[in-house]
N, C-alpha and C positions, 0 to 999 in steps of 0.2 A: 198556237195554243187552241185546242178544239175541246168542242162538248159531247156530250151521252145525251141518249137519249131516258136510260131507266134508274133504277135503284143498284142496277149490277151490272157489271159487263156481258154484253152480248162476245159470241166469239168473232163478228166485224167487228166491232171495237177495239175488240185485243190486235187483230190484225192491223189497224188502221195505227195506233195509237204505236204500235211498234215500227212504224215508219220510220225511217232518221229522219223525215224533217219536222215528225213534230218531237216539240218538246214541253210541251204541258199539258197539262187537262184543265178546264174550269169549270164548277160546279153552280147546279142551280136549284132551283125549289123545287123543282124535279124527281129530283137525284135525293131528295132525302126522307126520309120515313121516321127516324128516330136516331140519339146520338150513338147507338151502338152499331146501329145497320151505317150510318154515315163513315163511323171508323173502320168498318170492315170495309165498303166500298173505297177508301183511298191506299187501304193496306194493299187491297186487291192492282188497284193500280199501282202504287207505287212497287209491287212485286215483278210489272210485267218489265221492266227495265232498269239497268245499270251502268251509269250513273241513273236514278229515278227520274221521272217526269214530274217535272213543277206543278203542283196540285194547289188552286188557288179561288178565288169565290168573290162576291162581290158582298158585303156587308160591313157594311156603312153606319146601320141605323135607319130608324126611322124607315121610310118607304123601301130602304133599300137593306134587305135583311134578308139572304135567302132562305135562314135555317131557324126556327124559330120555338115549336113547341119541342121545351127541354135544353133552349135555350136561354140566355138573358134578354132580355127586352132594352132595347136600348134606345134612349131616345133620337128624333131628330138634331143634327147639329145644329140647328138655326137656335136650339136649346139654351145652348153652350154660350151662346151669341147673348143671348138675350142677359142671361147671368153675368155675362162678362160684361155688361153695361152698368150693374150696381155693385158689382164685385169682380173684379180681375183674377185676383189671386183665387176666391174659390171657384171659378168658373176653368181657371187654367190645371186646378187638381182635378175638377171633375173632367173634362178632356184626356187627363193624365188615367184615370181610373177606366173612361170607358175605353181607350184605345190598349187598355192594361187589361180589360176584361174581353173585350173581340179578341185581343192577339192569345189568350191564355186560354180560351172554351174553342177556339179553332187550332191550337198547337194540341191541344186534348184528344183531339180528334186525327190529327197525324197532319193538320192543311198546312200549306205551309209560307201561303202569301194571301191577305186580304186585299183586296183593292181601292184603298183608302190609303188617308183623308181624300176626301171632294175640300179643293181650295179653292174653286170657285167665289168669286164677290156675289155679294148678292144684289144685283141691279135694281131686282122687285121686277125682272119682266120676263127671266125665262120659267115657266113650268115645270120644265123635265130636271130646271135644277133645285128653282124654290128652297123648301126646309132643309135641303141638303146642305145647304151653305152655313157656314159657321154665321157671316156677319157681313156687312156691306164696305168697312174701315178695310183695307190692307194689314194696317199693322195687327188691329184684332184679330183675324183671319191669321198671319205669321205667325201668333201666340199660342193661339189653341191649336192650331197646325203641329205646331212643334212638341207640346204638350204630349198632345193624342199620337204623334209618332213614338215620342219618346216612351209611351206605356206599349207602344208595340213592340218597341224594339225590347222593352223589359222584359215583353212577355215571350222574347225568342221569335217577332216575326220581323221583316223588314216592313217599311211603307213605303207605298205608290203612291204620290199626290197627282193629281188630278183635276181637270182639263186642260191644261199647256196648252196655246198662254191663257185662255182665260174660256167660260162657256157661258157665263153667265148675265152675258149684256146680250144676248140676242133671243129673238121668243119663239122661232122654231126649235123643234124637236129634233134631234139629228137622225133619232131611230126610224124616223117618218119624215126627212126631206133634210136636204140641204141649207143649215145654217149660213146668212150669208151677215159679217160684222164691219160696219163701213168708216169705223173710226179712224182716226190716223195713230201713226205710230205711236205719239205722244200721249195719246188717252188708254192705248193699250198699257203701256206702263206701269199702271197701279195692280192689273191684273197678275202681272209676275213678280210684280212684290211678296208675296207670301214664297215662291217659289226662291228669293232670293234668300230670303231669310235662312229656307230649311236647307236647300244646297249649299250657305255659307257656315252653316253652322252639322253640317252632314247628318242632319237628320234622315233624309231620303235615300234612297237606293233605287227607285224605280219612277218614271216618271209616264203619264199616261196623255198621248196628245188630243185635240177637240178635233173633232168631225165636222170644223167651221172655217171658211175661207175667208180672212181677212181683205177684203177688196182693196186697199191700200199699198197693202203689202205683196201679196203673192197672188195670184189668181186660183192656185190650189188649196185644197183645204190642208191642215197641218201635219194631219200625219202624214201626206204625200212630198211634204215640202222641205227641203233642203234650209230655206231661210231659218224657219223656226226650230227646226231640229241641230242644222249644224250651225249658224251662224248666232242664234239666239242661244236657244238652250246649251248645246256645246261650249261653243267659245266665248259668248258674254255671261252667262252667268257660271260656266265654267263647271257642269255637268257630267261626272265620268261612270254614272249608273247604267242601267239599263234603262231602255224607252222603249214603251208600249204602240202599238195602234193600236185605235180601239176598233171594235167587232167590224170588221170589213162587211158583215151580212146588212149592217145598215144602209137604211135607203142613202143615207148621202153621202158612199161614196159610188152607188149604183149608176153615175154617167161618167164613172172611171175608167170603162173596161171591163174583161172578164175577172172572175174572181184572179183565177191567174196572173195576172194583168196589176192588181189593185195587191196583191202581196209582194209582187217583186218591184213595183212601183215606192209602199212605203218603207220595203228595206233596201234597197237603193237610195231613197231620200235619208237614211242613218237610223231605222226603228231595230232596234234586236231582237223584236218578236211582235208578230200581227196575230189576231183574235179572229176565229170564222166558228160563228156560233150558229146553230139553229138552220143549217145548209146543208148536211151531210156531202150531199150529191159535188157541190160546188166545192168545197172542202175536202174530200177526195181528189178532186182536179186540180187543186192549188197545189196538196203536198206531191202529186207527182210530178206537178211543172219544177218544185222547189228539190227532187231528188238527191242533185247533187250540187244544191247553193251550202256553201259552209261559211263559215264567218268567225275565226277564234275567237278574236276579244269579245264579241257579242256572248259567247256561251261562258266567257272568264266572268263578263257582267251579270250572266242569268245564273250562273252557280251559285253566288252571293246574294240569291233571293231564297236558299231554301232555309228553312227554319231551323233552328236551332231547342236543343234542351226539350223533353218532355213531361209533361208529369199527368198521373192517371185521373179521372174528371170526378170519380167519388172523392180522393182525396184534394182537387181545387176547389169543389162545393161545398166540402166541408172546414176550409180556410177561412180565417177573419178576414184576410184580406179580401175575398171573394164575396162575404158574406157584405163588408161594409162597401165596396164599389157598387154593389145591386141596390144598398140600401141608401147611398146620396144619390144612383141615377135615376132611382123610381119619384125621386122629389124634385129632379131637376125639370124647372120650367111652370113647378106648382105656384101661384100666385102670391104675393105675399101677406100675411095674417094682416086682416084687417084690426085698425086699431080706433077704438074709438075713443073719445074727449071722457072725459070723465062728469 
């Protein structure tokens, strides 16, 4: 899965992107200008191939939103968390509502995978994951996890949960260095608990691994690693989705190897698609070391990420139901009414 650089395809773009080894695009804050220029540019893409290329984005919420004016504004997840500490049940509709409002303003658009939930715990020590997290409890974290899928899945998109097994006990950055996580087996545990939840109960389709080397466990970080890919996520909690690497362009997997090197690396350890964002040069060199790697069930698991059902975005703006998920999200996380004694 590779990136653009503009608001339109160049004609290397269309060349590149018709490569057979890729098979997606992923879009950024870049890449867009307005909701109409954004649908023209995924039609555009998804014109240039058949079966089409997986068109996907990263918006979350909160810090992590790429598309935004003419969009909803959606809170941080730690949000969601916080509500879910005085109220369960409406913190688990509103969950429901925003993952029902990202999947239904980006199916609007033609997208047809967001990269969400982040299931991360929230330890209180990493930065780059912070308000991203729902909640520091496992089980809160499974609730709203499942919630916010399940409004994706209503809205016609699948969910990717996110960092496998866990990102959020360590305080480097992985975009800027190598994450290193020195707990033992037994304290990772709580971290794939959300993960158990959504794969027992098949809310997921896609799962995204951490750019973090478990010192314990593997000397590699996860997306390179066999342990965590086939022996955890596979076969103990018994995973038959798609898995992600994430952006190989990051500095921590940069004492891997060539990019080369670092893609056939973690589809060899069992990933069914790696990310080389923001490298053209290097990403070019990957997909033609990758010319003739195939992999059926890998592409049977990425077909069951593209989207489903569409509907036009004047007529979802103009929906109650659209109308009332903007108007509990914009409250979500506001303090509550002070009461005074009389």
């Amino acid at each position: 899965m590779l990136d653009i650089d503009g608001d339109t395809l160049t004609p290397a773009d269309r060349d590149l992107l018709r490569e057979p080894a890729v098979g997606g695009v992923i879009l950024f804050t870049r890449n867009y200008e307005s909701p109409a220029q954004i649908a023209d540019l995924v039609a555009e893409i998804r014109a240039l191939r058949s079966p089409a290329l997986l068109i996907a984005v990263d918006h979350e919420g909160g810090r992590v939103q790429r598309f935004r004016e003419g969009f909803s504004e959606i809170p941080p997840m730690r949000h969601l968390g916080h509500e879910f500490d005085s109220d369960p049940d409406v913190a688990t509709d509103l969950a429901h509502r925003a993952g029902w409002l990202i999947g239904s303003e980006l199916r609007a658009a033609g997208i047809d995978l967001c990269f969400a939930p982040c299931v991360d715990l929230d330890w209180g020590v990493s930065e780059v994951i912070g308000d991203r997290a729902f909640h520091e409890q496992p089980d809160a974290v499974g609730e709203l996890a499942a919630a916010f899928s399940r409004g994706l899945r209503s809205a016609g998109m699948a969910a990717v949960a996110k960092h496998f097994p866990g990102h959020g006990a360590v305080v480097a950055d992985s975009h800027l260095q190598l994450p290193v996580d020195r707990r033992e087996y037994g304290d990772i545990l709580d971290d794939m608990r959300p993960y158990e939840k959504l794969i027992s109960n098949g809310h997921i389709a896609g799962v995204m691994l951490a750019h973090v080397v478990y010192r314990e466990l593997d000397d590699l970080p996860a997306g390179f690693s066999t342990f965590w890919i086939e022996r955890e996520l596979r076969s103990r909690l018994g995973f038959g989705g798609a898995v992600f690497c994430d952006d190989l362009s990051m500095k921590a997997t940069s004492a891997y190897g060539s990019m080369r090197r670092r893609a056939k690396r973690a589809l060899a350890a069992g990933c069914d698609m790696v990310l080389i964002c923001n490298d053209r040069r290097r990403a070019e060199q990957a997909v033609q070391a990758l010319n003739d790697y195939s992999n059926p069930l890998s592409l049977v698991r990425l077909a069951r990420l593209h989207g489903t059902g569409h509907v036009l975005r004047e007529s979802l703006r103009a929906s109650d139901e659209w109308q009332q998920a903007n108007m509990a999200l914009a409250h979500c996380g506001d303090p509550p009414p002070l009461e005074l004694d009389a």
